[in-house]
C-alpha positions as CSV (number, residue, x, y, z in Angstrom):
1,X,25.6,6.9,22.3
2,X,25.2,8.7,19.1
3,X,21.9,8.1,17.2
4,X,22.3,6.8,13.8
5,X,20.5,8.0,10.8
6,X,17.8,5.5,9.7
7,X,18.2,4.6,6.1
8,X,15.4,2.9,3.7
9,X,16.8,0.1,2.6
10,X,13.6,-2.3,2.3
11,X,12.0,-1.4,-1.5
12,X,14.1,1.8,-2.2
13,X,14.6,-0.2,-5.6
14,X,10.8,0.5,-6.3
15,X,10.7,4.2,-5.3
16,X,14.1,5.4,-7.0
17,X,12.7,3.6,-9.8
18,X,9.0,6.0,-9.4
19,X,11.0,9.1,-8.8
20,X,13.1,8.5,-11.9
21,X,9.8,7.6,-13.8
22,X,8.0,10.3,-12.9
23,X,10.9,12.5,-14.0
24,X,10.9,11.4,-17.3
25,X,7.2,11.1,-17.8
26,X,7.1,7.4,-19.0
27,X,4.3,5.7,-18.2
28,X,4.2,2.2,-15.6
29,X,1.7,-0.3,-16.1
30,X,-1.0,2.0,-14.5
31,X,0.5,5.3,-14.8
32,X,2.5,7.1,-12.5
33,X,-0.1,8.5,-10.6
34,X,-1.7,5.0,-9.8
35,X,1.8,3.2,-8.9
36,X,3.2,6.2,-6.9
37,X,-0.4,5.5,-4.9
38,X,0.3,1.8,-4.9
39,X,3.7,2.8,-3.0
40,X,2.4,5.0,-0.5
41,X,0.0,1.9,0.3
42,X,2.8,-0.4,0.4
43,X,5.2,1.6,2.6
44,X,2.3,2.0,5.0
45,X,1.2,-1.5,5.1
46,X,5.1,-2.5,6.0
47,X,5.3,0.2,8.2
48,X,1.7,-1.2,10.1
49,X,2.4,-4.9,9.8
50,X,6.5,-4.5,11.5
51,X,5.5,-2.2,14.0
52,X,4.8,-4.7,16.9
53,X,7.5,-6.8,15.8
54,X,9.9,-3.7,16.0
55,X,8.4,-2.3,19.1
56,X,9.3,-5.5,20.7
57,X,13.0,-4.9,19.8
58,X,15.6,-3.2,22.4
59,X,15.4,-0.1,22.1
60,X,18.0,0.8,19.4
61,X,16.9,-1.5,16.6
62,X,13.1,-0.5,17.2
63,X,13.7,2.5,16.5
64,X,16.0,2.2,13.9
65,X,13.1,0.2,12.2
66,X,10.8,2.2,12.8
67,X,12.7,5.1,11.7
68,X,13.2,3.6,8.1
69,X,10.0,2.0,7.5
70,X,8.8,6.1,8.1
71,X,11.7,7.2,5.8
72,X,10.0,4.8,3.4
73,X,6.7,6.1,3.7
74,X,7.8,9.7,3.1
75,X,9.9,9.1,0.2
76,X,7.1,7.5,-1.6
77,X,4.6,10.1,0.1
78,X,7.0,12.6,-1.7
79,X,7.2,10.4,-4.8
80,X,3.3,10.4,-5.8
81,X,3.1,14.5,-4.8
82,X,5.7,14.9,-7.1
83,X,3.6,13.1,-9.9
84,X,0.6,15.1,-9.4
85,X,-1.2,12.9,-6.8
86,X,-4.2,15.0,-4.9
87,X,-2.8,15.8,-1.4
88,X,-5.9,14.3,-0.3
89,X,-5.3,11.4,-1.9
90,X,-1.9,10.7,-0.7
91,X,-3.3,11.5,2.7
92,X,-5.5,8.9,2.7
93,X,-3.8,6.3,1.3
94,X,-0.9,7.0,4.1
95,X,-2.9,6.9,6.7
96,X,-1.9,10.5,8.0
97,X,-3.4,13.9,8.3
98,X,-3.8,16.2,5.7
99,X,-0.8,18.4,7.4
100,X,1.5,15.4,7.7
101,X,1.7,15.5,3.8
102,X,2.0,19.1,3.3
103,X,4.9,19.2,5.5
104,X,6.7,16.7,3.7
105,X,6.0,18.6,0.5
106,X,8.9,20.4,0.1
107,X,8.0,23.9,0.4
108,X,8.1,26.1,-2.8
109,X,9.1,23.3,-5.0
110,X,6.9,23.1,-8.1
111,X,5.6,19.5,-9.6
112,X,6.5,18.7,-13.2
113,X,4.1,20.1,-15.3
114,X,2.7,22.8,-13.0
């Protein structure tokens, strides 16, 4: 059976709307800093709070969920390091190691402004 490609589908309105934010430079509500940390909390609060639903799944559609609700987390992991968010602080607020975020970061890729 072939393994399909997970695909964020839950809140990718939010993030594309981040990324395209923090490429212009327009400001949200509370920057793009703060709501680029406010989607790194989010995706790892969904990610937490459907992972015993999913694990109790077949095997297929548990990991297919769990698979996208990760894909979530990194795009908006990627989103606030793209906006100038400490490392650190994108760290902690998804739950992950220090090295789990500089991986992500894509390697050699500058943020705006730097």
């Amino acid at each position: 059976m072939a393994r399909r490609q997970a695909r964020p589908v839950v809140h990718a309105e939010l993030i594309d709307e981040l990324i395209d934010s923090a490429a212009r430079g327009r400001q949200t509500v509370n920057g793009p800093q703060e709501e680029a940390r406010l989607a790194v909390r989010r995706a790892r609060q969904r990610l937490t709070e459907d992972a015993a639903a999913l694990m109790a799944a077949s095997g297929e559609a548990a990991e297919i969920g769990m698979e996208t609700r990760a894909e979530e987390l990194r795009r908006a992991v990627l989103v606030a390091w793209s906006t100038g968010v400490a490392p650190e602080d994108i760290a902690q607020d998804a739950g992950v190691e220090l090295r789990v975020i500089r991986g992500w970061a894509v390697p050699g890729r500058t943020r705006p402004g730097s």
